[in-house]
N, C-alpha and C positions, 0 to 999 in steps of 0.2 A: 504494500500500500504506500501510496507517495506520501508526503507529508500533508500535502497542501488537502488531499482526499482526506487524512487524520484531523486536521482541523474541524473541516469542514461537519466532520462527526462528531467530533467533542463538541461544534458550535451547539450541532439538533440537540443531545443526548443533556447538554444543560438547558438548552429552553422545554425540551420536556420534563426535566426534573425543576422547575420554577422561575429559571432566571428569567428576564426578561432581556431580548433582544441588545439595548442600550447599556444592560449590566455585562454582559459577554463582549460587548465593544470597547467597555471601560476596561474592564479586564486586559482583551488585548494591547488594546494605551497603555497599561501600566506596564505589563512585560515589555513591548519592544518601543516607545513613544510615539507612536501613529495606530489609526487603524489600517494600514496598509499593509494586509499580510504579501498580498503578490509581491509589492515589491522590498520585501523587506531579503535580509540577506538568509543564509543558509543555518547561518545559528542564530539568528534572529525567530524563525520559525521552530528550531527544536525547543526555545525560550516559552512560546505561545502554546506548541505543546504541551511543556511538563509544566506552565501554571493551570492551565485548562483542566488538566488530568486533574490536577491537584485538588482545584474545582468543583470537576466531577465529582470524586472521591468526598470531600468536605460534603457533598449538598445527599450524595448517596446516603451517608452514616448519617445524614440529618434525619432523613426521610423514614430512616428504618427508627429510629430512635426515637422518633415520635409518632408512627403508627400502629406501635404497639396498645 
């Protein structure tokens, strides 16, 4: 899988677990300082990755932790 396809799935995988659109945008800004993942550089994008996972994971053990 490319990265740019990895993204792209951590973006869905947190607006299906709650974020909002503009909160995943912000996120990106704060990893790499633009929303501009195309043209951002090669480790600019693994950057976007492992906060997004990170993200994920954070919003995952949310969800479970309060739908019991």
């Amino acid at each position: 899988m490319r990265i740019e396809q990895r993204i792209q799935q951590l973006y869905k995988k947190l607006l299906k677990l709650g974020y909002y659109p503009f909160q995943v945008q912000s996120i990106i800004h704060f990893a790499i300082g633009n929303n501009d993942v195309e043209a951002a550089t090669a480790a600019d994008k693994i950057k976007v990755v492992n906060i997004l996972e990170d993200y994920e994971k954070l919003a995952y053990n949310f969800s479970l932790a309060y739908s019991k």
